[in-house]
PDB file with SEQRES, HELIX, SHEET and CRYST1 records, atoms N, CA, C and O in Angstrom:
SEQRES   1 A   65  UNK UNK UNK UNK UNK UNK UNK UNK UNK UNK UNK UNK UNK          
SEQRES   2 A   65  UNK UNK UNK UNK UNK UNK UNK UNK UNK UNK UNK UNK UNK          
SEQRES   3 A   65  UNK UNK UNK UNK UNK UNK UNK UNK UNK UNK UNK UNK UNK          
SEQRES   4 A   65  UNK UNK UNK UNK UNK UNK UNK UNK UNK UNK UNK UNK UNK          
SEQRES   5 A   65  UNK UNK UNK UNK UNK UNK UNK UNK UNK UNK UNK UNK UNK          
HELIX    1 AA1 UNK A    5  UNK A    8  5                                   4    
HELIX    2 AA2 UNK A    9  UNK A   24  1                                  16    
HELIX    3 AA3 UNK A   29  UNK A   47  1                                  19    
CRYST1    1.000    1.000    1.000  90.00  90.00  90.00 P 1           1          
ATOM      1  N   UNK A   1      -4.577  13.386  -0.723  1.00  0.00           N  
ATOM      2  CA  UNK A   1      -4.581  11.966  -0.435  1.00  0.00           C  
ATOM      3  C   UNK A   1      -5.752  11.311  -1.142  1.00  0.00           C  
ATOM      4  O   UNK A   1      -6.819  11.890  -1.346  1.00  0.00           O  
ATOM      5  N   UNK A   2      -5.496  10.134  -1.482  1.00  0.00           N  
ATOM      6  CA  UNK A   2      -6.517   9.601  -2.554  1.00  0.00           C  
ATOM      7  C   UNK A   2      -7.534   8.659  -1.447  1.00  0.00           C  
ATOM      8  O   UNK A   2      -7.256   8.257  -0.317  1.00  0.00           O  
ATOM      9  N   UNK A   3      -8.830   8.486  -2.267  1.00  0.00           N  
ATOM     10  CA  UNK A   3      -9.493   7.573  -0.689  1.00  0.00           C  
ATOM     11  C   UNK A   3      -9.387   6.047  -1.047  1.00  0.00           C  
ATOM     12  O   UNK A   3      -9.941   5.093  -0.502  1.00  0.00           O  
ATOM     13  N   UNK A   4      -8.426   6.084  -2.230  1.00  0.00           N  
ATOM     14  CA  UNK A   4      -8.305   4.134  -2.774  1.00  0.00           C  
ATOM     15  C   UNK A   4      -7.520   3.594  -1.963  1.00  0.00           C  
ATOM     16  O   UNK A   4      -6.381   3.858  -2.347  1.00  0.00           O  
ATOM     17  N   UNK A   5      -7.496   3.007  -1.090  1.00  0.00           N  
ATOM     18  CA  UNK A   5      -6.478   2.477   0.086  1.00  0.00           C  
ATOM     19  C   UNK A   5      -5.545   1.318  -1.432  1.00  0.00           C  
ATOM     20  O   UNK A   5      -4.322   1.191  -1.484  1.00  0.00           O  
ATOM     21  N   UNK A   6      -6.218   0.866  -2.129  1.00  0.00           N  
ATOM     22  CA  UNK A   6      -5.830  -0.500  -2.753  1.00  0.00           C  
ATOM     23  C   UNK A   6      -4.757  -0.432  -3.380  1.00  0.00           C  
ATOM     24  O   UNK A   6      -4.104  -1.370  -3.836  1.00  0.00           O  
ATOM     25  N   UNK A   7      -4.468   1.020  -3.438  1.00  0.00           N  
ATOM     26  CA  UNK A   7      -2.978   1.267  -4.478  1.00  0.00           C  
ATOM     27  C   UNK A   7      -1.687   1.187  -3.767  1.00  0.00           C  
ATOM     28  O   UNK A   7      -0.571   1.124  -4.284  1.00  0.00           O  
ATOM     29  N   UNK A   8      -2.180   1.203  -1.696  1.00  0.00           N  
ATOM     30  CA  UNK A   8      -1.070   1.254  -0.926  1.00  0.00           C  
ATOM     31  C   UNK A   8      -1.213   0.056  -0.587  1.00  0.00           C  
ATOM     32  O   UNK A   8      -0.806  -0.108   0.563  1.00  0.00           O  
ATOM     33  N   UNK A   9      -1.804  -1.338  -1.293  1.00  0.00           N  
ATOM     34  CA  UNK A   9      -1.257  -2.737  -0.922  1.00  0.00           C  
ATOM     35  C   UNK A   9       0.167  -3.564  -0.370  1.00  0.00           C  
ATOM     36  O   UNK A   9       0.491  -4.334   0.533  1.00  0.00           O  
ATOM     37  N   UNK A  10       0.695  -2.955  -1.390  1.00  0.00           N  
ATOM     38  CA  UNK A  10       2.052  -3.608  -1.166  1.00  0.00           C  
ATOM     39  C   UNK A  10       2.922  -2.875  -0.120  1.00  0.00           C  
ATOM     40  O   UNK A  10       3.874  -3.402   0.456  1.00  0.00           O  
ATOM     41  N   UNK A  11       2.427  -1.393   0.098  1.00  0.00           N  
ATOM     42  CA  UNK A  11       3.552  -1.062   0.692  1.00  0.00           C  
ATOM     43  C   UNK A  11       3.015  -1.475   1.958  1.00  0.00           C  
ATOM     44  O   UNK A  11       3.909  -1.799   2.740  1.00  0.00           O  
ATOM     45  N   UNK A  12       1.577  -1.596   2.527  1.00  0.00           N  
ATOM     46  CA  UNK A  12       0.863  -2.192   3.781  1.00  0.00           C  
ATOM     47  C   UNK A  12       1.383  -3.581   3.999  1.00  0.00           C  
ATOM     48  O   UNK A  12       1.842  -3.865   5.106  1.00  0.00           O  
ATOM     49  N   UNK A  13       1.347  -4.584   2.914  1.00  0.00           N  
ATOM     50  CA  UNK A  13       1.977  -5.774   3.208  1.00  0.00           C  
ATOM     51  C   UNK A  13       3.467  -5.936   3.297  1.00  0.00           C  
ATOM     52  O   UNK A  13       3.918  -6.780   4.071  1.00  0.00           O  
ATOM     53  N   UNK A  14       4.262  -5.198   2.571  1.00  0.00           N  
ATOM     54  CA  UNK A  14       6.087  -4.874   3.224  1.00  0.00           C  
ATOM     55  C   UNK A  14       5.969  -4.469   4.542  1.00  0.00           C  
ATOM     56  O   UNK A  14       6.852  -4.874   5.299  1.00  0.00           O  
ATOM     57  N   UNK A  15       4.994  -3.687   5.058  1.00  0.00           N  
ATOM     58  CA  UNK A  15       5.591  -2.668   6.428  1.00  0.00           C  
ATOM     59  C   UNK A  15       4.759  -3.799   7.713  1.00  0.00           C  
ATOM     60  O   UNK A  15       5.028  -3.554   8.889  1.00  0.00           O  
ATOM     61  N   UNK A  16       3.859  -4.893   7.428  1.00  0.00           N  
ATOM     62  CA  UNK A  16       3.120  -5.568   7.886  1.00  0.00           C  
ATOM     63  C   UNK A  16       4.553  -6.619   8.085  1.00  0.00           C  
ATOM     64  O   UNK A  16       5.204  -6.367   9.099  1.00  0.00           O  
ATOM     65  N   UNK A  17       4.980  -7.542   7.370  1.00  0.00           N  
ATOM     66  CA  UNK A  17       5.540  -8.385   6.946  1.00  0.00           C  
ATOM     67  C   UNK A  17       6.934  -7.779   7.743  1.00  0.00           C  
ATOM     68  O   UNK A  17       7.363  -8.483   8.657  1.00  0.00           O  
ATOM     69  N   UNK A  18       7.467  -6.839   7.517  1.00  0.00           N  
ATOM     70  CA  UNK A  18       8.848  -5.986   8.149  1.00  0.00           C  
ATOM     71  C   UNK A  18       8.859  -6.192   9.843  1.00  0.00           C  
ATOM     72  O   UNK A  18       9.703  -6.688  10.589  1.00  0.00           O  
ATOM     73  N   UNK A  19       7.061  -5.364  10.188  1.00  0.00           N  
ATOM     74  CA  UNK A  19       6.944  -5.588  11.645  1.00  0.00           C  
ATOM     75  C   UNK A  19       6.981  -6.943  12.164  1.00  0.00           C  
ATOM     76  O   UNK A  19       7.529  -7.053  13.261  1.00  0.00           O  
ATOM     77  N   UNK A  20       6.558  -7.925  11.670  1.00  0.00           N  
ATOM     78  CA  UNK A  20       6.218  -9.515  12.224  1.00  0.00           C  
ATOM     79  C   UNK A  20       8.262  -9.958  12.421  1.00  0.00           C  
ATOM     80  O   UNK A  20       8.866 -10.327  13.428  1.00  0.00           O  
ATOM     81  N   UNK A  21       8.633  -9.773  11.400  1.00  0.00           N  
ATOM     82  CA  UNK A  21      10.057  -9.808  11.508  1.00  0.00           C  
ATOM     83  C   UNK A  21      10.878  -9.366  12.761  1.00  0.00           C  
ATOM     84  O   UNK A  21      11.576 -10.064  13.496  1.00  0.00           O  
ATOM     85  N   UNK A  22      10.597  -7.940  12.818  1.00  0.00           N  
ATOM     86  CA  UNK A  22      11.317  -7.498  13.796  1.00  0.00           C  
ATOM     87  C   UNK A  22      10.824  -8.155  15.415  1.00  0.00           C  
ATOM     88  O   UNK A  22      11.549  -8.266  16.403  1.00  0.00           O  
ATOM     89  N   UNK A  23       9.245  -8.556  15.276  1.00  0.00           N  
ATOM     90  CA  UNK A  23       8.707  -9.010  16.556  1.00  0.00           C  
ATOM     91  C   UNK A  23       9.773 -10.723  16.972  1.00  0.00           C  
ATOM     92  O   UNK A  23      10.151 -11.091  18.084  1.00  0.00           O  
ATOM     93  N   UNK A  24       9.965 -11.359  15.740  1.00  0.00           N  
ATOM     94  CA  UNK A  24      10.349 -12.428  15.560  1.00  0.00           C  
ATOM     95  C   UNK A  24      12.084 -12.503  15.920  1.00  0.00           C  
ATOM     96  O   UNK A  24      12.798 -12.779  16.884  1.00  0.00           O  
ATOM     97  N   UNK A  25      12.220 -12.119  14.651  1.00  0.00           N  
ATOM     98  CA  UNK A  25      13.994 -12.179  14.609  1.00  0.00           C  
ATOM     99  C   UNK A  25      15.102 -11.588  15.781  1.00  0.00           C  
ATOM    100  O   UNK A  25      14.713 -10.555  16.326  1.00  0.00           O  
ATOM    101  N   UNK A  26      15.986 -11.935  16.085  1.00  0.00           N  
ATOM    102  CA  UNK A  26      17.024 -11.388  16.745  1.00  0.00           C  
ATOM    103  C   UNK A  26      18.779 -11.551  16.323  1.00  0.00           C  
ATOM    104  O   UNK A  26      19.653 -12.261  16.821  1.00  0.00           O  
ATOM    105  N   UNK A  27      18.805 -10.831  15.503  1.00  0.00           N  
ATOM    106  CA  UNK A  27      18.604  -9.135  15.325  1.00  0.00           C  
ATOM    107  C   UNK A  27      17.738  -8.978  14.471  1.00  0.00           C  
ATOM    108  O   UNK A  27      17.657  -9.899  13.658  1.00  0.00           O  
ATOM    109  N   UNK A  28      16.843  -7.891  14.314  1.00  0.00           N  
ATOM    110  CA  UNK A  28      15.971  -7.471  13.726  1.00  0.00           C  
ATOM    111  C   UNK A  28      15.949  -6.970  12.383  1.00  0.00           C  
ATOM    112  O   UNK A  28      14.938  -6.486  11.875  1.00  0.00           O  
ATOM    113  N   UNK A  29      17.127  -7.088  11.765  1.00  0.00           N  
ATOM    114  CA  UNK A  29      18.042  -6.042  10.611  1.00  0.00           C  
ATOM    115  C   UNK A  29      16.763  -6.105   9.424  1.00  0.00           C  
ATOM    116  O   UNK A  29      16.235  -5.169   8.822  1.00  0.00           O  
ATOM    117  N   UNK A  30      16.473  -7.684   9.336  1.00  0.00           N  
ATOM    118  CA  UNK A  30      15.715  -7.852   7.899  1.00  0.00           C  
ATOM    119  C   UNK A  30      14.809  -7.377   8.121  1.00  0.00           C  
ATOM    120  O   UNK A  30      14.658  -6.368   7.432  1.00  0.00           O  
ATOM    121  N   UNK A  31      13.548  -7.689   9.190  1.00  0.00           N  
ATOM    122  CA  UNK A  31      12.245  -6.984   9.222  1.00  0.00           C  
ATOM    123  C   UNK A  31      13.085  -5.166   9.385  1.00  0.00           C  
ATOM    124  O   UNK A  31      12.285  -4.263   9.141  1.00  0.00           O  
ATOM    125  N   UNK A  32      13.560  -5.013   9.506  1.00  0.00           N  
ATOM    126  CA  UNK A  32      13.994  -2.880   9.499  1.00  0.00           C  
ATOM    127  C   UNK A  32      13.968  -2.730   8.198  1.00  0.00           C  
ATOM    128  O   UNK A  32      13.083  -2.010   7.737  1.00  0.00           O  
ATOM    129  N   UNK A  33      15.031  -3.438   7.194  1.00  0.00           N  
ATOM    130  CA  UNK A  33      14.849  -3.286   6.197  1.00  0.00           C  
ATOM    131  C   UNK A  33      13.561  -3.342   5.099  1.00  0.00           C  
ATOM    132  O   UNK A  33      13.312  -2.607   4.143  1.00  0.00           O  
ATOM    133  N   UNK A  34      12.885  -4.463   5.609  1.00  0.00           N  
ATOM    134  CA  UNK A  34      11.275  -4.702   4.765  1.00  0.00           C  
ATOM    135  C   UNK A  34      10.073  -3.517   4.935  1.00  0.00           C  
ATOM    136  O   UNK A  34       9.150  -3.119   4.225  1.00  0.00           O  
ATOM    137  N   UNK A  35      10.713  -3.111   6.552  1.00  0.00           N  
ATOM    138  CA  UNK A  35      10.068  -1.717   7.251  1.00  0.00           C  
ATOM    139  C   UNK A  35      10.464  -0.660   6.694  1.00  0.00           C  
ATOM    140  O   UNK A  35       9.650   0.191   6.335  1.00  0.00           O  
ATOM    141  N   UNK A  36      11.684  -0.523   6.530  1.00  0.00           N  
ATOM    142  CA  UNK A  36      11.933   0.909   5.264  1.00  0.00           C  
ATOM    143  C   UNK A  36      11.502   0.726   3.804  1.00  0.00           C  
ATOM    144  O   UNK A  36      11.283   1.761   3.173  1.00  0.00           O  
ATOM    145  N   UNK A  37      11.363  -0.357   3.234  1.00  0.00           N  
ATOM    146  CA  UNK A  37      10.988  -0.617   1.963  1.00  0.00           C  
ATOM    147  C   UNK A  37       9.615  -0.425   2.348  1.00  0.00           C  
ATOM    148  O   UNK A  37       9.193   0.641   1.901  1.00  0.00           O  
ATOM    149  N   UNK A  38       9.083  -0.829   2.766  1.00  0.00           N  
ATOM    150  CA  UNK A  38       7.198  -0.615   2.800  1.00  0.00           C  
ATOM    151  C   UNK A  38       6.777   0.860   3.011  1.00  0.00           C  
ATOM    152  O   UNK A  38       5.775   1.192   2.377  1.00  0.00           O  
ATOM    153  N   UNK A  39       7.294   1.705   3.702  1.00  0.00           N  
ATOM    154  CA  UNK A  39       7.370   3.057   3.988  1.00  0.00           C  
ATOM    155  C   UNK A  39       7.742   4.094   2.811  1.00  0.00           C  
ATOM    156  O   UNK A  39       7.236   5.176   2.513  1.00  0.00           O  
ATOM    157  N   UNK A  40       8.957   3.268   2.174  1.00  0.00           N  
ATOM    158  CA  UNK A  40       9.295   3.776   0.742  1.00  0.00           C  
ATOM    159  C   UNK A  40       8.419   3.869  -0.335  1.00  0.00           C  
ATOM    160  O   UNK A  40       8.036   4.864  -0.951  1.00  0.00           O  
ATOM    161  N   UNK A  41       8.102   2.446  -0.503  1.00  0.00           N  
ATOM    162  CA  UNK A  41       7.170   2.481  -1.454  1.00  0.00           C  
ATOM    163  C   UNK A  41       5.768   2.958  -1.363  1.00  0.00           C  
ATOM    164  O   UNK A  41       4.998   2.845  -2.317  1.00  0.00           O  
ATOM    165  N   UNK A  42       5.340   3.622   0.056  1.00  0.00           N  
ATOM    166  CA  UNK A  42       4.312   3.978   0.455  1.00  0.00           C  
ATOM    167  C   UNK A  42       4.869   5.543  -0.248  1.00  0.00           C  
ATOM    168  O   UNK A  42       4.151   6.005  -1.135  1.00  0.00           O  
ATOM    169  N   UNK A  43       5.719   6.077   0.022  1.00  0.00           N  
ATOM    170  CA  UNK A  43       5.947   7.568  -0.228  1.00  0.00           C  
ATOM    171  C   UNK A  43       6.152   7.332  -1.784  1.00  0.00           C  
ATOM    172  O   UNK A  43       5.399   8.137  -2.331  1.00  0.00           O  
ATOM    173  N   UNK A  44       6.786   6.639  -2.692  1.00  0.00           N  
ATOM    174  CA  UNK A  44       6.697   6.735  -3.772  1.00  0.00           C  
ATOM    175  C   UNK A  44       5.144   6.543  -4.510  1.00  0.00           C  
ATOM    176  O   UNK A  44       4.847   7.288  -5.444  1.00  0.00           O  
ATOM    177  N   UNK A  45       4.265   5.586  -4.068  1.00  0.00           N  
ATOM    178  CA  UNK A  45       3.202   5.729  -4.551  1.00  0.00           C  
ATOM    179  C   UNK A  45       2.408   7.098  -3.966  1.00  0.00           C  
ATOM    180  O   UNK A  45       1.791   7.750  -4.808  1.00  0.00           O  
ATOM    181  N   UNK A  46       2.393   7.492  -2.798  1.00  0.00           N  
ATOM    182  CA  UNK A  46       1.808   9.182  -2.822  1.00  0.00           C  
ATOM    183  C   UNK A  46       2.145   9.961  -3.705  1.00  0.00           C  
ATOM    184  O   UNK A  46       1.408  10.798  -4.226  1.00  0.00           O  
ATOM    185  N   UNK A  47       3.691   9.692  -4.046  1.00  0.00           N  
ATOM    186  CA  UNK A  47       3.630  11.040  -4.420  1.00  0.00           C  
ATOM    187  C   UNK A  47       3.431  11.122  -6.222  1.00  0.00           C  
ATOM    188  O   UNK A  47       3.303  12.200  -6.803  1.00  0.00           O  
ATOM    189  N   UNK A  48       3.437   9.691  -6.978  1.00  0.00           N  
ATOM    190  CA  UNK A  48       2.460   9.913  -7.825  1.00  0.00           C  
ATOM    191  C   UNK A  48       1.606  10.053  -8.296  1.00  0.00           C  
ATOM    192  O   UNK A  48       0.636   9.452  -7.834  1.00  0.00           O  
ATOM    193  N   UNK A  49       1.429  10.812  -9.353  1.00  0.00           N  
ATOM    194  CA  UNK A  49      -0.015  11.041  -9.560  1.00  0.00           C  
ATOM    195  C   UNK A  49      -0.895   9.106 -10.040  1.00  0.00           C  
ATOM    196  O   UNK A  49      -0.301   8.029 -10.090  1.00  0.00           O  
ATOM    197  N   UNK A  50      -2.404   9.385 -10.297  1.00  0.00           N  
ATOM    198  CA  UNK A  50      -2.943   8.085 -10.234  1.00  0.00           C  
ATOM    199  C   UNK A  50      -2.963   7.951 -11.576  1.00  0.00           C  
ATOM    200  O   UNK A  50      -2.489   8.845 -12.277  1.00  0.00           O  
ATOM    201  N   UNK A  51      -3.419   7.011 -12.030  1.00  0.00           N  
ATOM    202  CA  UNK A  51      -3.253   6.220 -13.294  1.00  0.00           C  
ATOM    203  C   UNK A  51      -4.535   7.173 -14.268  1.00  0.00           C  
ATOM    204  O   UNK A  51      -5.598   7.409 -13.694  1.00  0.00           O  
ATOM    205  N   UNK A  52      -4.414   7.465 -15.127  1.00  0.00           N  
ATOM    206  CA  UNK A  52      -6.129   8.036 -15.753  1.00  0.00           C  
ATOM    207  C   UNK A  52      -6.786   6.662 -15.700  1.00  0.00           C  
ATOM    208  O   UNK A  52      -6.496   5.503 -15.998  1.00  0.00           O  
ATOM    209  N   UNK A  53      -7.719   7.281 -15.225  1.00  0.00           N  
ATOM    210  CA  UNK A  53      -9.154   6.433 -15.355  1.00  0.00           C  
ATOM    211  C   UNK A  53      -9.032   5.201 -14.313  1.00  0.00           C  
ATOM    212  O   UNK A  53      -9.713   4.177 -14.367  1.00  0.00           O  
ATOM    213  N   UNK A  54      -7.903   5.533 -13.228  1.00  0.00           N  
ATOM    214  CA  UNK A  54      -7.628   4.426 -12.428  1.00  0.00           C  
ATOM    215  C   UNK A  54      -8.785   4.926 -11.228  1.00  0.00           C  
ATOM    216  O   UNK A  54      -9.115   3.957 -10.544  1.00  0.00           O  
ATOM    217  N   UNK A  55      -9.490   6.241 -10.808  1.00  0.00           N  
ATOM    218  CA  UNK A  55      -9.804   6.031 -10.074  1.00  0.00           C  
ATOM    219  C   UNK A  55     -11.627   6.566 -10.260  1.00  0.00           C  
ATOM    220  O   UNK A  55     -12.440   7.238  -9.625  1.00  0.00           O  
ATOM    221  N   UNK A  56     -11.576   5.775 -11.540  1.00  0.00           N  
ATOM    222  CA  UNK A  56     -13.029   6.408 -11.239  1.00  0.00           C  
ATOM    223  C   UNK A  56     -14.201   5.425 -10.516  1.00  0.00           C  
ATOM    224  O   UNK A  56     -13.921   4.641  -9.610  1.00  0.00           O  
ATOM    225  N   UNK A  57     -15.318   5.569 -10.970  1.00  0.00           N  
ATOM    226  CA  UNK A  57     -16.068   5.356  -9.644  1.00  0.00           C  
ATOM    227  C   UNK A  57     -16.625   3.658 -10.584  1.00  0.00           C  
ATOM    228  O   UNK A  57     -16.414   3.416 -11.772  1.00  0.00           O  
ATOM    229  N   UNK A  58     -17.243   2.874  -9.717  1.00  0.00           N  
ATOM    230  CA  UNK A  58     -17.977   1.720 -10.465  1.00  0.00           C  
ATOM    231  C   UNK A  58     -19.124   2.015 -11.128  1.00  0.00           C  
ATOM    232  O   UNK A  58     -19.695   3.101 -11.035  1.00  0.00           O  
ATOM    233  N   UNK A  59     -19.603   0.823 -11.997  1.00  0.00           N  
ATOM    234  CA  UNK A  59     -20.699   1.429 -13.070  1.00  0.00           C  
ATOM    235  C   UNK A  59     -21.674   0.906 -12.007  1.00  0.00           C  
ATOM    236  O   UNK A  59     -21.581   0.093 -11.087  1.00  0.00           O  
ATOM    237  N   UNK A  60     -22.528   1.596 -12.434  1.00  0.00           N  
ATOM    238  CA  UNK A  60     -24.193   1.281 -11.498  1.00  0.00           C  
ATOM    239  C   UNK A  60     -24.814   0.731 -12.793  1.00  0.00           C  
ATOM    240  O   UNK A  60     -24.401   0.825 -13.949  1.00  0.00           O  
ATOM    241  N   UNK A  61     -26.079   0.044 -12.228  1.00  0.00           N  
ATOM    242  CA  UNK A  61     -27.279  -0.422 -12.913  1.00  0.00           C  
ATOM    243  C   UNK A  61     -27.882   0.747 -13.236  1.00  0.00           C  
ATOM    244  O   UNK A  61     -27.570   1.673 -12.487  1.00  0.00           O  
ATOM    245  N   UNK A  62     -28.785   1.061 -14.265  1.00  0.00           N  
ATOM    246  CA  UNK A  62     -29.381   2.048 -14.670  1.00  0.00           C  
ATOM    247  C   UNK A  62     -30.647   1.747 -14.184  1.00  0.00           C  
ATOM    248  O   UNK A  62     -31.315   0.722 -14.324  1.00  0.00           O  
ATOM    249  N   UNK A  63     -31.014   3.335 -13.277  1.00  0.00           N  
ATOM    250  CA  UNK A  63     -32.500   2.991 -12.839  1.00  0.00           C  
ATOM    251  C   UNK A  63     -33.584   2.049 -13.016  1.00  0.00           C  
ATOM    252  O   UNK A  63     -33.845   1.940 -14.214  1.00  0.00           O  
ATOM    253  N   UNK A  64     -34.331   1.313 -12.260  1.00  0.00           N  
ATOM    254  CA  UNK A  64     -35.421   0.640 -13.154  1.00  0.00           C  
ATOM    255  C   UNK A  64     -34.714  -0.801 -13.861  1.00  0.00           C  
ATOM    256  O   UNK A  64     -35.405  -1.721 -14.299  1.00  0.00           O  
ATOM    257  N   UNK A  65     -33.410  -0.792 -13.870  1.00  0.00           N  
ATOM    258  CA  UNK A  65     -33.031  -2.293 -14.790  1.00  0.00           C  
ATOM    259  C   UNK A  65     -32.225  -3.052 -13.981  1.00  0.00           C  
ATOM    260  O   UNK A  65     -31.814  -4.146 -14.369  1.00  0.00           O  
TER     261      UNK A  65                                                      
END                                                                             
């Protein structure tokens, strides 16, 4: 598991957006559906690998400057 939460954006805002639906709507069909898409795309981004050089670290100031 990677520790960049930022790459699981979208699928946090589908499965966010899915739940408010289902709290809302009656019947619930669309937020289920936005809820399986956010979950989806959560498992499709795990299970690729990360971008090169997508996760390296930020540049620091060099000692002293």
């Amino acid at each position: 598991m990677t520790a960049n939460w930022r790459r699981y954006r979208p699928a946090i805002w589908l499965s966010m957006l899915g739940i408010a639906l289902i709290l809302v709507l009656n019947p619930p069909y669309i937020g289920a559906a936005l809820l399986g898409a956010g979950i989806g795309i959560g498992l499709r981004i795990w299970r690729r690998p990360p971008a090169r050089g997508a996760e390296r670290p930020a540049r620091r100031r060099p000692p002293g400057g």
